[in-house]
N, C-alpha and C positions, 0 to 999 in steps of 0.2 A: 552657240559655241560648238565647233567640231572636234570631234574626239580623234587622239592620236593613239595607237596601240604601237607603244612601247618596243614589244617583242611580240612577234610573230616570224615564224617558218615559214613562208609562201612561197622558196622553192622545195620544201619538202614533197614527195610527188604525189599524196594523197590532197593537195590543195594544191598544187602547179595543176594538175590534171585537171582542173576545170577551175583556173584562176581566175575570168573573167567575170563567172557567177559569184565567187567567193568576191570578188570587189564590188560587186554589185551588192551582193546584197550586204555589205558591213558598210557603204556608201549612203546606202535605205536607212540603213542604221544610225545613221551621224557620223563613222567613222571614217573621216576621209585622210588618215598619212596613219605609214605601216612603218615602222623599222623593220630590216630583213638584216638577223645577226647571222654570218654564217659560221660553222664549226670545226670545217676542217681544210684542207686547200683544194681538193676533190670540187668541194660545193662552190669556192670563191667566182670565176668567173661566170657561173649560172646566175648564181645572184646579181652580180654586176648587169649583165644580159637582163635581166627581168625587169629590174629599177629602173632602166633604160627606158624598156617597152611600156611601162604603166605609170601614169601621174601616181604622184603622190607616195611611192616606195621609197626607201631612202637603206643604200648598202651600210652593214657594218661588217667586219672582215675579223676574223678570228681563230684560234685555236682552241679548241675545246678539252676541258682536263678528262674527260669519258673518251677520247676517242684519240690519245697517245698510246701509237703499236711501232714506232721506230723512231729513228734520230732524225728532228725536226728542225736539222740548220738549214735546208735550204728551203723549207717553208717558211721558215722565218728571213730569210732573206727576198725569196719573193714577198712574201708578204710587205715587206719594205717597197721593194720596187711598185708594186697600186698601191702603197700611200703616194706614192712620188707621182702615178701615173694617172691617178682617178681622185681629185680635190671633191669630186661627190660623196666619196665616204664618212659617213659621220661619227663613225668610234670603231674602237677596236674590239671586237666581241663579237662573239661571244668568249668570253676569257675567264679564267678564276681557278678554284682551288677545289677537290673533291674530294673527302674522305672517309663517305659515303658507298663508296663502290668496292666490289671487293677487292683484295689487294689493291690497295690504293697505296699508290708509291709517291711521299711527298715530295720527295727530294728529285724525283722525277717530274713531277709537273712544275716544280718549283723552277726548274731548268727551261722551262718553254716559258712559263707565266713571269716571270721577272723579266728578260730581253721583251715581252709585248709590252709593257707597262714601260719601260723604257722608251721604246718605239710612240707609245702615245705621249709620251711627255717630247720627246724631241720634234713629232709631230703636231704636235699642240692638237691633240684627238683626246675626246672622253673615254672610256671604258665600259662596258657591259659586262660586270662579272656574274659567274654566276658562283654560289656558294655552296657547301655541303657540307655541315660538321668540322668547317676548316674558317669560323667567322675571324678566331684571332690569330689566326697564323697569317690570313689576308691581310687584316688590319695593320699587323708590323709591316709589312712589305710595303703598305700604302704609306703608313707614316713616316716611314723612312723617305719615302721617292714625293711625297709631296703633289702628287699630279694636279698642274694648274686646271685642268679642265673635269677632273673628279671624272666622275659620271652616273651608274645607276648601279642599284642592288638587285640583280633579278629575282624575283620569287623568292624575297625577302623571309624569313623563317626563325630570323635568331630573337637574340635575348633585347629588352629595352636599353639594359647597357648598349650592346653590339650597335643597336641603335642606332644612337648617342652620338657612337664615336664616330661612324658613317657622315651621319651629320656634320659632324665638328671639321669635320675631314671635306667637307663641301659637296659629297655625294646626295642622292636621292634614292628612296626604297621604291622598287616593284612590288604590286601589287595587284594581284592575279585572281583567279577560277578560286585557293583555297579560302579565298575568304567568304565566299558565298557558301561555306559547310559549317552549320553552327555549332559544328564541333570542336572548328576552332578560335577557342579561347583567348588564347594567347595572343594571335593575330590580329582579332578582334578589337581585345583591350587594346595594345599597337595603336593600330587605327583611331578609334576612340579618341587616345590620348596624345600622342604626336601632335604638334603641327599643323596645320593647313596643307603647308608648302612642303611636306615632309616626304610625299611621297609620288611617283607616278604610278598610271595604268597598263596593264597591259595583259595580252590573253597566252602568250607561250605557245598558239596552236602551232601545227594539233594537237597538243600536248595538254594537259595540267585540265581537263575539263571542268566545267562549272557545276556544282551540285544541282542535280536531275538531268542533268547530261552523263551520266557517267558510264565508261563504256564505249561511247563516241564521240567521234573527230571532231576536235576543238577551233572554233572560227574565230577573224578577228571584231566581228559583228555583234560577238558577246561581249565587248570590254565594255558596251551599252552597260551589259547588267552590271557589270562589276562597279560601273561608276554608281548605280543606283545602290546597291548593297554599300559604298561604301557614305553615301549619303544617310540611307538608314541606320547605319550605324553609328555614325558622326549625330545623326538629328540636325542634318545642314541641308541647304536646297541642292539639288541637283546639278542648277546650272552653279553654284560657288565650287564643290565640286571638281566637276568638267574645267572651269576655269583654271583652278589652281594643279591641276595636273595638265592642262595642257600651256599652261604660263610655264611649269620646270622642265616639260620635257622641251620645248624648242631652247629654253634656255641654254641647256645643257648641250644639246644637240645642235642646235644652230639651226632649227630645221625652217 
């Protein structure tokens, strides 16, 4: 079975810059399908551009709550027009709620992140959100809007409730680089006790590295490790695994 990484950056330029090796060698690895969320409207059409040129990428289009510096209507209206324009897009994300960063203004991302959840529901598009100390302010928004195609929790971090209701709600947890740090606990136990089907793979690079990597630039060749770590810590074989994270994420994603 081949591995899919979830989430990965592979137009960020410290991995555009020598993207053919980075597919090379996460190919060597067993991973052969990337998703590429992008963050801002800046990045949207490079991405599209890359997905293009390499088997196996697969665009999702988004607006990110870290990188709101002015009034996002006519991003959000483009953004509209490549749903309309590009049926290869597979979700809308990177998308979500942060309140994590400083001055975090909710009522402000609230304002760009509601009209994209929209947009995926009229699109019939899943969601890549990404979360920060904002699990149940998300959760209302979801329950209310109901999105038939759910999607994924990236770099999943909250409570087993928060879960719970993820689940109930028809979504799937990311699960990343922090779980290979036996420090954490929390994520761990998650793991552990969850589901099979509860969750997908994925590496964030270059971002969120894998414990003994730390320091540098995160590939998607590591979601290898991650799936072994998460096998270790389940006490499950590797290939069940692999399988059930890469049965929910085509699921979800149509990939």
């Amino acid at each position: 079975m081949q591995l899919i990484d979830t989430h990965c950056h592979l137009d960020f330029p410290v991995i555009a810059a020598d993207i053919e090796a980075v597919l090379r060698r996460a190919r060597q690895s067993g991973v052969t399908r990337f998703v590429v969320p992008g963050v801002d409207r800046q990045r949207w059409a490079g991405i599209l551009t890359l997905c293009q040129q390499h088997k196996g990428l697969y665009p999702a289009l988004g607006l990110h709550p870290c990188f709101l510096a002015h009034d996002h209507t006519d991003d959000l209206q483009r953004l509209e027009q490549l749903l309309q324009q590009h049926p290869e897009i597979v979700a809308l994300g990177e998308i979500g709620l942060d309140l994590f960063i400083p001055d975090a203004d909710l009522r402000a991302q609230l304002s760009v992140l509601h009209p994209q959840l929209l947009l995926a529901k009229q699109y019939d598009k899943p969601v890549l959100l990404h979360v920060r100390k904002a699990h149940d302010q998300l959760l209302k928004q979801l329950r209310q809007l109901k999105l038939p195609r759910a999607g994924l929790v990236h770099a999943f971090a909250g409570s087993q409730q928060q879960a719970v209701e993820y689940l109930q709600l028809g979504f799937k947890l990311g699960i990343g680089g922090a779980i290979t740090y036996p420090r954490a606990l929390k994520l761990r136990r998650l793991v552990a006790e969850l589901p099979l089907g509860s969750f997908v793979l994925e590496t964030d690079s270059p971002d969120m590295p894998l414990c003994g990597y730390q320091g540098q630039v995160n590939y998607p060749e590591r979601v290898a490790l991650i799936a072994a770590t998460v096998a270790d810590i389940r006490q499950e074989p590797l290939a069940a695994i692999i399988e059930a994270s890469v049965l929910q994420s085509t699921n979800i994603l149509s990939l």
